[in-house]
C-alpha positions as CSV (number, residue, x, y, z in Angstrom):
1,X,6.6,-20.1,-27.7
2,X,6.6,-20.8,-23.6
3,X,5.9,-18.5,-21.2
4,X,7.2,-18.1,-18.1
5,X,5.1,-18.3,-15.1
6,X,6.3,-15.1,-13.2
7,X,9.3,-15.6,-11.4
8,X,10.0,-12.7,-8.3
9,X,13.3,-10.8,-8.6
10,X,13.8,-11.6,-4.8
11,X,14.1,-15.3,-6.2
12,X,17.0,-14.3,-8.3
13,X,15.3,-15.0,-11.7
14,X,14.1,-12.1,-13.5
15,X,14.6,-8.5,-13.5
16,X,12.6,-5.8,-15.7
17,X,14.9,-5.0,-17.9
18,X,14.7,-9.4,-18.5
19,X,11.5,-9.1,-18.2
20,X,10.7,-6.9,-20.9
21,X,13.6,-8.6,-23.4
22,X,11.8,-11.8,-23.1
23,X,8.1,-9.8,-23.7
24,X,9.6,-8.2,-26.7
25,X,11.2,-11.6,-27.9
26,X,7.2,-13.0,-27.7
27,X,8.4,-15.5,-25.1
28,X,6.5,-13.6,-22.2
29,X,2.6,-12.8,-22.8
30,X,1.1,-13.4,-19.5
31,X,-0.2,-10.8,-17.0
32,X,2.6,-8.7,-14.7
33,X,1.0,-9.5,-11.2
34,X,4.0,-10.6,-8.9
35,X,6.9,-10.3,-11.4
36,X,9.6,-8.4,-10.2
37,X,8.6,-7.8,-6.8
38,X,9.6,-4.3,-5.6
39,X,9.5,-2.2,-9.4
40,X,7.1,0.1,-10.3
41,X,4.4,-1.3,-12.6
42,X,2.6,1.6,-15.0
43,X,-0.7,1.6,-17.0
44,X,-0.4,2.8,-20.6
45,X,-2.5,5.4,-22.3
46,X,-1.8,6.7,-25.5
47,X,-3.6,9.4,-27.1
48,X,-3.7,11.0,-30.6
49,X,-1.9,14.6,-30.0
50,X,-4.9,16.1,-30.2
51,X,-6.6,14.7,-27.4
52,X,-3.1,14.9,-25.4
53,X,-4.0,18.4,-23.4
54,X,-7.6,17.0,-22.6
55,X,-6.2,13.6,-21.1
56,X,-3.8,15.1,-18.9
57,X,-5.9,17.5,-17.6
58,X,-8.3,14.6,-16.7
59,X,-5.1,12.5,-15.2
60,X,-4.5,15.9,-13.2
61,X,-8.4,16.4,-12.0
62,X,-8.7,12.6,-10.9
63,X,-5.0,11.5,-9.4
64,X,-6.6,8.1,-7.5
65,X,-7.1,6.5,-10.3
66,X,-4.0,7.6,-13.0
67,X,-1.7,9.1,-11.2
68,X,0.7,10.3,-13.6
69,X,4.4,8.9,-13.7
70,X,6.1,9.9,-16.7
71,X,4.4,12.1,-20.3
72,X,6.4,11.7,-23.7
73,X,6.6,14.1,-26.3
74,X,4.3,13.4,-29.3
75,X,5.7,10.1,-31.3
76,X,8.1,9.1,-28.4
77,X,7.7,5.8,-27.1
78,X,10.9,5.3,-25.6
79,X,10.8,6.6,-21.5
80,X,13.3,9.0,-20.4
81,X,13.3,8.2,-16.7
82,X,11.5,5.0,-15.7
83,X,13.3,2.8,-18.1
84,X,16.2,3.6,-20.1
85,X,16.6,1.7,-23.8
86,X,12.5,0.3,-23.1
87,X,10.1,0.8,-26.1
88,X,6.7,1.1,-25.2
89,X,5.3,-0.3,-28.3
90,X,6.9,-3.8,-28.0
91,X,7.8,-4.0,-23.9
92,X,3.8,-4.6,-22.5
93,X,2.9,-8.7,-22.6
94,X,-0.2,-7.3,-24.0
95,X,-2.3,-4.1,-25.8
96,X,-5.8,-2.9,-26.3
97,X,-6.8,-0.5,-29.4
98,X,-10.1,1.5,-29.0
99,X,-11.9,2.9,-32.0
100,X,-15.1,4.8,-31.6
101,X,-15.3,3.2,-27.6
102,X,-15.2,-0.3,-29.4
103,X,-12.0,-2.6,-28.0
104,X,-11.2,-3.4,-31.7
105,X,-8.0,-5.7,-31.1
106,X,-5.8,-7.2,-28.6
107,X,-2.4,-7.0,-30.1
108,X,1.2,-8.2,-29.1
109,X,2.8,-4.7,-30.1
110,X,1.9,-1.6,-31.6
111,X,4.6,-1.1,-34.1
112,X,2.2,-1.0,-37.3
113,X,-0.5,0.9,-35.2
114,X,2.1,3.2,-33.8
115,X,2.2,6.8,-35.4
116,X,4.3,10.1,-35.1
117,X,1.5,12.3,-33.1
118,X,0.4,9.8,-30.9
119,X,1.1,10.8,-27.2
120,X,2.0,8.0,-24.8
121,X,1.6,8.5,-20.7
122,X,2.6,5.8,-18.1
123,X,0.3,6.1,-14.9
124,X,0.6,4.6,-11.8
125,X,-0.1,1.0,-10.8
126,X,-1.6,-1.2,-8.0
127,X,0.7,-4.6,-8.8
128,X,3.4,-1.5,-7.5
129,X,1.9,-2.1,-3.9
130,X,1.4,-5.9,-4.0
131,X,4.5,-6.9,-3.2
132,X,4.8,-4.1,-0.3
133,X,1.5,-5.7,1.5
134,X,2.9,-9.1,1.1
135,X,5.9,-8.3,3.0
136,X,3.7,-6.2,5.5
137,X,2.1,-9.8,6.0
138,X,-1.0,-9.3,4.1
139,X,-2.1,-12.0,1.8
140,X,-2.9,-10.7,-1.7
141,X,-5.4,-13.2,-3.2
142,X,-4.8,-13.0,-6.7
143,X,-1.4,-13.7,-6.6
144,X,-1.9,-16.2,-4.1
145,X,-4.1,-17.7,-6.9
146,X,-1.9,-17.5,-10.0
147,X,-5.0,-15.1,-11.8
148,X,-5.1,-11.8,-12.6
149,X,-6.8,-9.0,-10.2
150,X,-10.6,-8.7,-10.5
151,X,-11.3,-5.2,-12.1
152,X,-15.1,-3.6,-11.7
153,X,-16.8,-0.3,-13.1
154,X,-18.3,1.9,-10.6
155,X,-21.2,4.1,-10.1
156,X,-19.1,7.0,-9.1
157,X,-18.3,9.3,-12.0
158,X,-14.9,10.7,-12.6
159,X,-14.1,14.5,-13.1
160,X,-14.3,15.4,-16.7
161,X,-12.0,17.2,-19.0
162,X,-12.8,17.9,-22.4
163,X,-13.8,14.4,-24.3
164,X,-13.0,12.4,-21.7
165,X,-16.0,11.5,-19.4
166,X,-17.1,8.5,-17.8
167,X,-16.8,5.8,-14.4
168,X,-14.3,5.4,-12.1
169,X,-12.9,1.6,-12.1
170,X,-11.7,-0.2,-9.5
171,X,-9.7,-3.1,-8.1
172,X,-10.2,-5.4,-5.2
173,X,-8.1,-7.2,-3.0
174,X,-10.1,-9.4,-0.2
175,X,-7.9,-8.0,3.1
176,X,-8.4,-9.9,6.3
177,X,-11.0,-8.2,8.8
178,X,-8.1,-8.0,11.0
179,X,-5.8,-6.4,8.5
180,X,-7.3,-3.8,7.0
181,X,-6.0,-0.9,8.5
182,X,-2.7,-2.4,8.1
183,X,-3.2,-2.6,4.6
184,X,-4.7,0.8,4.3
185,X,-1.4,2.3,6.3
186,X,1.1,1.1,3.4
187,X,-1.0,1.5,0.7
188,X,-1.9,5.3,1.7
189,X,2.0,6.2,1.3
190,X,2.2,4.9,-2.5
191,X,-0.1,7.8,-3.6
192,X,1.6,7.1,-7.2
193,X,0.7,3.3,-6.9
194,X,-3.1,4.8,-6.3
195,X,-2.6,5.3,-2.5
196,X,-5.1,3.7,0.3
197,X,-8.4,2.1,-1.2
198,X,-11.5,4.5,-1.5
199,X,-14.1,1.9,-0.4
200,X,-14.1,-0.9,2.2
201,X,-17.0,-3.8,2.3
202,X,-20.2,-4.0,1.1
203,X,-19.8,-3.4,-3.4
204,X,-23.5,-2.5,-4.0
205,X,-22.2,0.7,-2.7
206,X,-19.9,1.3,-5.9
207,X,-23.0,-0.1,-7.7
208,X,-21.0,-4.0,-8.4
209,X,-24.0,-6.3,-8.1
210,X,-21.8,-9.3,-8.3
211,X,-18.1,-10.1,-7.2
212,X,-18.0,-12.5,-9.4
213,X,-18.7,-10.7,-12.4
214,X,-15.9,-8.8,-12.6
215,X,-15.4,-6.0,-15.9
216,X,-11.9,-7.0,-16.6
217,X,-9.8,-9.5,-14.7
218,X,-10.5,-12.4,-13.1
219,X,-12.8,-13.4,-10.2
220,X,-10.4,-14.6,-6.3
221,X,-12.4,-16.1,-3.7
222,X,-13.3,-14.0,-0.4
223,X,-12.7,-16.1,2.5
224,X,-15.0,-15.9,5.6
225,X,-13.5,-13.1,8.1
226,X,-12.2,-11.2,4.8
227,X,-13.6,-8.2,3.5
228,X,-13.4,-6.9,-0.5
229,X,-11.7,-4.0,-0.2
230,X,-11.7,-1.5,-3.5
231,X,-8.7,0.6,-4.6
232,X,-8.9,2.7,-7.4
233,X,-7.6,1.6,-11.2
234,X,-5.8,2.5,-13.9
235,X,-7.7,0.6,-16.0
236,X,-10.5,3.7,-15.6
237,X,-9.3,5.1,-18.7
238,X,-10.5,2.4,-21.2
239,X,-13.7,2.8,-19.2
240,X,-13.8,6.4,-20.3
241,X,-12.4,5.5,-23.4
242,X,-15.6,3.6,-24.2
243,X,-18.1,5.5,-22.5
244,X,-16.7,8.6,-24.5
245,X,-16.4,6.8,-27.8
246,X,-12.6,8.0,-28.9
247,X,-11.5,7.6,-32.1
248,X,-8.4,6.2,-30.9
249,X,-7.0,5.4,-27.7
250,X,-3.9,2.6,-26.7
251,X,-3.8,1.1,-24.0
252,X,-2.3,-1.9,-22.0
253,X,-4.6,-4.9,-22.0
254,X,-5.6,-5.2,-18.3
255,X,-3.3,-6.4,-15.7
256,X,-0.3,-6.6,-18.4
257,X,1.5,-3.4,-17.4
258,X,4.8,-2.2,-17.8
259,X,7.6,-3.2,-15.9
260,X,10.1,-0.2,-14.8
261,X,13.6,0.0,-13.4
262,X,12.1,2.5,-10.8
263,X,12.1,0.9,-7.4
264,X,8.7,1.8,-5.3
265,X,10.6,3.4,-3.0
266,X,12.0,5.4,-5.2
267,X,8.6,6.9,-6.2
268,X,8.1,10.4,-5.7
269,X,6.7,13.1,-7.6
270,X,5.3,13.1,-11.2
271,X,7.6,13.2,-14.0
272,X,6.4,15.3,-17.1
């Protein structure tokens, strides 16, 4: 079937809860950056119930990088605040199952994956602040560009808890010179959306040897008098995922997130 190229609620087209009919009718498989400008956007993790208590304590012990939205009880998958009536194993464009660290599929849905202990938890997203730096007059290359947001593995380590160890991963936006502590100052106040970035220039510092190879995501161009500038990513649990070698873990595929009714401004505290 056709997919639809993205079209911004502020243009009247599309709102989540359209949004995620049309990505459970199979109509909608693309990535989420710049649809429904002004929603919160959330990484997926799901976890065998055993693991659950382990993963949360590593969500609470490293907040830049999934900072924690909403927790369902084990076999839920339908969210009790951030989007009434969505099911989270048909209402993500796209999914990644990990067995044993390996990315063993790419799937549409989870419904003959999904089982009753499995433990789902929504964490915060940068798309959430894209819009808000667009409207603060800050260009945002990849959506300028029609790609999805370049995504790299780090050198710095997050903290562990229990099984799950391994490297931070971030995302990069190329800010210009002039703009950067523009786009630090709305970005710090989404702390749920990952907050302000945790590096600024030169990437051999995070230990990426090469913009252009990026881990997940595709590569935008960085214009003379632009700077990369490096938030942190809720796509550092598959990272751990692997480096860990799980026996299971769910997650979104990278840069197809879920799309909630929760406006960014209505972000706040952590709901468990």
């Amino acid at each position: 079937m056709g997919e639809s190229m993205g079209p911004r609620l502020d243009g009247g087209v599309l709102t989540p809860r359209d949004l995620r009919a049309q990505v459970r009718a199979g109509v909608w498989s693309r990535p989420t950056a710049n649809c429904c400008a002004g929603f919160v956007q959330a990484n997926l993790v799901v976890v065998p119930g055993s693991r659950a208590l382990d993963f949360l304590t590593f969500c609470q012990r490293n907040p830049a990088p999934c900072p924690l939205l909403e927790v369902l009880g084990p076999g839920e998958y339908a969210p009790r605040s951030l989007a009434r009536g969505a099911d989270l194993r048909t209402d993500l464009p796209a999914y990644r199952v990990y067995r044993d660290g390996v990315p063993q599929a790419q799937v549409p849905d989870l419904i003959d994956v999904w089982r009753d202990d499995l433990v789902a938890f929504l964490l915060g997203c940068s798309f959430t602040f894209d819009h808000t730096l667009e409207t603060g007059g800050i260009p945002v290359r990849h959506i300028e560009q029609g790609t999805n947001v370049p995504m790299y593995v780090t050198n710095i380590e997050c903290k562990p808890a229990g099984v799950f160890v391994g490297p931070l991963v971030v995302s990069m936006r190329p800010i210009p010179d002039n703009l950067i502590a523009r786009a630090t100052e709305i970005t710090e106040r989404l702390v749920l959306a990952h907050g302000g970035p945790i590096h600024i220039g030169d990437p051999k510092d995070l230990g990426i040897e090469s913009l252009n190879e990026p881990d997940f995501g595709d590569v935008v161009t960085v214009r003379e008098g632009e700077t990369p500038v490096f938030w942190a990513c809720g796509a550092t649990p598959q990272a751990v995922a692997m480096r860990a070698k799980l026996g299971l873990m769910i997650s979104h595929a990278p840069g197809h997130m879920f799309v909630s009714d929760l406006r960014y401004e209505e972000l706040g505290s952590p709901t468990t």
